[in-house]
C-alpha positions as a printed Julia matrix, in Angstrom:
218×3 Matrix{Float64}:
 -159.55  -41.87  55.2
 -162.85  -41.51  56.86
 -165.98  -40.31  55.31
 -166.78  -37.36  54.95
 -170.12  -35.76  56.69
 -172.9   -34.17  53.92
 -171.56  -30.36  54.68
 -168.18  -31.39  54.42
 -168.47  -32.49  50.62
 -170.77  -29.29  50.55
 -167.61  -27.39  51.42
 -165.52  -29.46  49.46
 -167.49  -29.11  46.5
 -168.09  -25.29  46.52
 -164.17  -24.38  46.89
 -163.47  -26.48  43.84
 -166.6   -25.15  41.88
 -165.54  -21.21  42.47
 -161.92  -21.9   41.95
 -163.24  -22.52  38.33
 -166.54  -20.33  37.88
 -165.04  -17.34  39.81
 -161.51  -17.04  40.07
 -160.87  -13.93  40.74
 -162.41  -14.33  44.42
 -160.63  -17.69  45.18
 -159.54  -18.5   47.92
 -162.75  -18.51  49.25
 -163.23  -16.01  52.74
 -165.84  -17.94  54.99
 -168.86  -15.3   53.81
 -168.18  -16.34  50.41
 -168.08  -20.65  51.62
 -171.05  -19.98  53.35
 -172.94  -18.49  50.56
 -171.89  -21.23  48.21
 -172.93  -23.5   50.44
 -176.27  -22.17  50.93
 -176.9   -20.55  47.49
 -180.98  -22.08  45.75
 -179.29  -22.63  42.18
 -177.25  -25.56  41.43
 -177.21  -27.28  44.86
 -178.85  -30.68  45.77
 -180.88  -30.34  48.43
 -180.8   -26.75  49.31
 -179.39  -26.17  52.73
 -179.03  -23.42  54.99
 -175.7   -23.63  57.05
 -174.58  -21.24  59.4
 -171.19  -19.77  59.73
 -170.0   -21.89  62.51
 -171.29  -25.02  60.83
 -169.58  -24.49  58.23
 -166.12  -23.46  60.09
 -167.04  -27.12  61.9
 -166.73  -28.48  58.49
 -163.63  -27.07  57.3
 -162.16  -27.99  60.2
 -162.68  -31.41  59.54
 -161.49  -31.1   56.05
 -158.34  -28.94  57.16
 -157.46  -32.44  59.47
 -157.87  -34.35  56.48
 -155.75  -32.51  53.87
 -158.78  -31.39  51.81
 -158.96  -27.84  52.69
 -156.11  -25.48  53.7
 -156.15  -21.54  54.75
 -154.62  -19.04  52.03
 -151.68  -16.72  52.89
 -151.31  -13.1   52.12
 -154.72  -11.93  52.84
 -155.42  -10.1   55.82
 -159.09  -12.48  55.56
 -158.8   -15.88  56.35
 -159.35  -17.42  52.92
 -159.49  -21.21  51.92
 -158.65  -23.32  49.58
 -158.97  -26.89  48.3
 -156.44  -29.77  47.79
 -158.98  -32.91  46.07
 -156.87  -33.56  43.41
 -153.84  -34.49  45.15
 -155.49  -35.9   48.26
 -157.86  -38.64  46.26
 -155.28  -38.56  43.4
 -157.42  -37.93  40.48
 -156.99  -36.15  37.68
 -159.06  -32.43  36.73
 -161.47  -34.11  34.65
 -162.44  -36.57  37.75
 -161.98  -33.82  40.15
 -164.97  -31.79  38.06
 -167.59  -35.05  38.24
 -166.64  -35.46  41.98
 -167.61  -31.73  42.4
 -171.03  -32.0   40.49
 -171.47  -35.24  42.44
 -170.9   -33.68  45.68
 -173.02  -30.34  44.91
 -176.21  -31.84  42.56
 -176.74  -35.44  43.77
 -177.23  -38.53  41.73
 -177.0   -37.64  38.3
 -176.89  -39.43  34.77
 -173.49  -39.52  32.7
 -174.97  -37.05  29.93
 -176.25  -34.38  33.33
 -172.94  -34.73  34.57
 -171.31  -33.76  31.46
 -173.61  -30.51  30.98
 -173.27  -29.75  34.62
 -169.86  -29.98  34.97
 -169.31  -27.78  31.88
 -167.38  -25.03  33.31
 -165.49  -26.92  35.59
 -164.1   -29.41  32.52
 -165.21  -29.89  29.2
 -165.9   -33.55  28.19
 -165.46  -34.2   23.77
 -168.4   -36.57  24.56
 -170.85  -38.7   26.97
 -168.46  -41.76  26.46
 -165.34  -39.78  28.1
 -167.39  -38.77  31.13
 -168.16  -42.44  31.69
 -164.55  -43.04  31.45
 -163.69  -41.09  34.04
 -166.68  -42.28  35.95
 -166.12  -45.67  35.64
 -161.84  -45.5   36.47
 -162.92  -43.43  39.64
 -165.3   -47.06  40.45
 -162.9   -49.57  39.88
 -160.44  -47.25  42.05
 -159.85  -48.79  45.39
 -161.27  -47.55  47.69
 -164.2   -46.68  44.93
 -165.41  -42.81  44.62
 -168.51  -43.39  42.95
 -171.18  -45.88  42.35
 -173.69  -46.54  39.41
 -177.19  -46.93  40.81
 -179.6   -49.41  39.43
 -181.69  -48.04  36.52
 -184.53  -46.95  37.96
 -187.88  -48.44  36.46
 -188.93  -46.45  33.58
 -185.65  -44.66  33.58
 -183.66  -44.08  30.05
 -180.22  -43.87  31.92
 -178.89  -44.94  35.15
 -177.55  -42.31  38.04
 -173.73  -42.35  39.06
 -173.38  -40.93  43.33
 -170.07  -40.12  44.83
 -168.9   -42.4   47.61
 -167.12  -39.6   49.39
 -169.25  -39.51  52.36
 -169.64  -43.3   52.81
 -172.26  -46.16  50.96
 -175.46  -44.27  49.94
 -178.56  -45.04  51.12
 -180.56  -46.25  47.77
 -184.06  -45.44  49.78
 -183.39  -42.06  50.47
 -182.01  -40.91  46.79
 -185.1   -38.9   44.98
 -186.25  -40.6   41.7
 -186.98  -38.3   38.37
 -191.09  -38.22  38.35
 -192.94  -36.97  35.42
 -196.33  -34.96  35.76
 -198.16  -37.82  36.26
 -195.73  -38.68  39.28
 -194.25  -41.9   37.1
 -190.49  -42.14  37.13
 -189.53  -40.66  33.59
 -186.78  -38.51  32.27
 -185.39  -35.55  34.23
 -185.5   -32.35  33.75
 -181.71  -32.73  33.7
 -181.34  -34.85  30.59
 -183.9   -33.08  28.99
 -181.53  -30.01  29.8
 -178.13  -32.54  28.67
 -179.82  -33.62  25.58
 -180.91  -30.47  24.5
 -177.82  -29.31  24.57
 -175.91  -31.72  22.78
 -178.24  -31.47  20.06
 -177.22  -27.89  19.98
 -173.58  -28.7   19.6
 -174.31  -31.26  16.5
 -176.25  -28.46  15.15
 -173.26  -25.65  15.11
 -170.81  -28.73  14.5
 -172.77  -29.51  11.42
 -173.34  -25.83  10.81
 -169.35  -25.28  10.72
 -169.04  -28.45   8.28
 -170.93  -27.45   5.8
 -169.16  -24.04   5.5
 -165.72  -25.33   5.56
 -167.06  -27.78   2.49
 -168.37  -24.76   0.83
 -165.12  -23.17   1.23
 -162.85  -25.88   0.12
 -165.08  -26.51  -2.35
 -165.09  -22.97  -4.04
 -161.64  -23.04  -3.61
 -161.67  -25.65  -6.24
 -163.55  -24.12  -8.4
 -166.16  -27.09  -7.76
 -170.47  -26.28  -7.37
 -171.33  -27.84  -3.55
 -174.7   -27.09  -4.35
């Protein structure tokens, strides 16, 4: 299979995204693609695609398998096919799809980013997927060189051919020094939340059991 061009993963990753966020308007019509495609939130970069661009790019996709049109609408709608066409499973699907839609990203952004497509128990499972999806042949991600001063190292998608390591953006503090992103800020913050009401929900159930038998948990 060839690569695939930048607003053809754009596509790609914005019918898989709303089939999960927004079901009840999946298939996509084009008005809603397009606006996916160009929406300022969640997207890496921001880009502003025009209808027929993004027909171009569907069109490509629809030769490769990827993308299909819905029946029973009187609006053409469309719909995705990654899973079966790259053969991965839902979990790898989701990382593909925050891959394709956010950029470079470490293993614990990808596992608060991909959130509502698939929930991952912990960082170590996303990097399982991550890492069966590299040793896959042909490979359908990559993990990037640490970057200098960086705590983690970035994962890309290989979908739309070998990345260009000059071009990718590096995390830059306020002083402009490479640092930690605003991302795994974001990821860590968030697991420490989870710890929190997982520890929260311990303690009760050992307050429970424990007044169950008759004992004083302090």
């Amino acid at each position: 299979m060839r690569s695939l061009t930048p607003l053809e993963a754009r596509v790609l990753g914005v019918l898989v995204e709303k089939q999960h966020t927004v079901p009840d308007t999946y298939p996509l019509s084009l008005n809603a693609l397009v606006a996916g495609c160009n929406q300022k939130t969640a997207r890496e970069p921001v880009i502003a695609a025009t209808d027929a661009e993004v027909l171009t790019a569907v069109d490509g996709l629809k030769s490769l398998s990827l993308v299909f049109e819905g029946s029973g609408s009187r609006v053409v709608k469309f719909e995705h096919n990654l899973p079966r066409v790259f053969n991965v499973p839902a979990a790898s699907a989701a990382l593909l799809t925050v891959l394709m839609l956010r950029g470079p990203q470490t293993s614990a952004e990808l596992r608060l980013n991909s959130e509502r497509l698939h929930r991952f128990a912990d960082i170590s499972s996303v990097e399982g997927f991550l890492e069966e999806m590299a040793d896959k042949e042909p490979a359908r991600v990559l993990k990037l060189p640490k970057a200098p001063g960086a705590r983690e190292p970035r994962w890309v998608h290989l979908l739309c051919g070998e990345p260009d390591l000059s071009a990718l953006p590096a995390a830059r503090d306020a002083a402009g020094e490479v640092g930690v992103s605003a991302g795994e800020i974001a990821a860590l913050k968030a697991e420490q939340t989870r710890l929190a009401e997982e520890l929260a929900e311990l303690r009760s159930l050992v307050r429970r059991m424990a007044g169950e038998l008759g004992i004083d948990a302090g």
